[in-house]
N, C-alpha and C positions, 0 to 999 in steps of 0.2 A: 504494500500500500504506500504510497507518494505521503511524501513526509512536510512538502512544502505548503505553506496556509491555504494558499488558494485552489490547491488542488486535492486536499479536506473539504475546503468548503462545496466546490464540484461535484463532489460524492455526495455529501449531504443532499443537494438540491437534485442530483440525478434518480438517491432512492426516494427522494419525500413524489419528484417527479412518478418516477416506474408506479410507486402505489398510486394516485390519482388515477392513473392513466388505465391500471386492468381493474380497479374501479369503475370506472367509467365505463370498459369494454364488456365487464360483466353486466352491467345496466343495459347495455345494448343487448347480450347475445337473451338476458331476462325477456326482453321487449320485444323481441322478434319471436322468440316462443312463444310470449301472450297472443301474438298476430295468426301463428300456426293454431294455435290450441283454442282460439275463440268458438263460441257455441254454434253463430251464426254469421251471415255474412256483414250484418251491420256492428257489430260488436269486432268485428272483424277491421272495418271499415276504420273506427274509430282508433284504433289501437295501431293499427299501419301509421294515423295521420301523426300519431306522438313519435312514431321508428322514424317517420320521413326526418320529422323535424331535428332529431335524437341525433340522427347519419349524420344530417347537414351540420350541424353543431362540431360534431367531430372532426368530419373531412374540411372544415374550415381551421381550425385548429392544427391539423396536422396530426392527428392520432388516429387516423387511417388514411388510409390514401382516397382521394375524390371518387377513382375510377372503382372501386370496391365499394364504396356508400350508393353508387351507382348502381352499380349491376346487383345491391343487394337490395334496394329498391323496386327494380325492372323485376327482379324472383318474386317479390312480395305482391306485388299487383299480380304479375300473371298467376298467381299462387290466388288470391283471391277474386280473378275475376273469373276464374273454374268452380268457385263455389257456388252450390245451388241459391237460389234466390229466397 
């Protein structure tokens, strides 16, 4: 381990970082569940629109990449627009 201050300090901010961050991914991978597992299609509906917002949030920040909040969007609609009505 780097013995110099500011690269202690680094570490610090990079684990207080790492925990935020699969915090936050585990809120996602929770919320895309609820979207799979909802009873019907409008309960369904509603729970996609908090993942949209969830993705966007993220991929704007940098703690996924844009083109994966994308295509995991693109799954979730076509995933829900196969459900019965």
């Amino acid at each position: 381990m780097a013995t110099h201050k500011s690269a202690l300090k680094r570490h610090r901010q990079s684990l207080k970082r790492r925990a935020e961050n699969r915090q936050k991914k585990s809120t996602l991978k929770t919320a895309i569940k609820n979207v799979r597992n909802a009873p019907n299609k409008e309960a369904a509906m509603q729970a996609y629109n908090k993942v949209v917002s969830l993705l966007d949030k993220l991929a704007t920040k940098g703690i996924i990449h844009k083109n994966k909040a994308s295509n995991q969007k693109s799954k979730l609609a076509k995933f829900i627009n196969k459900l019965p009505a």
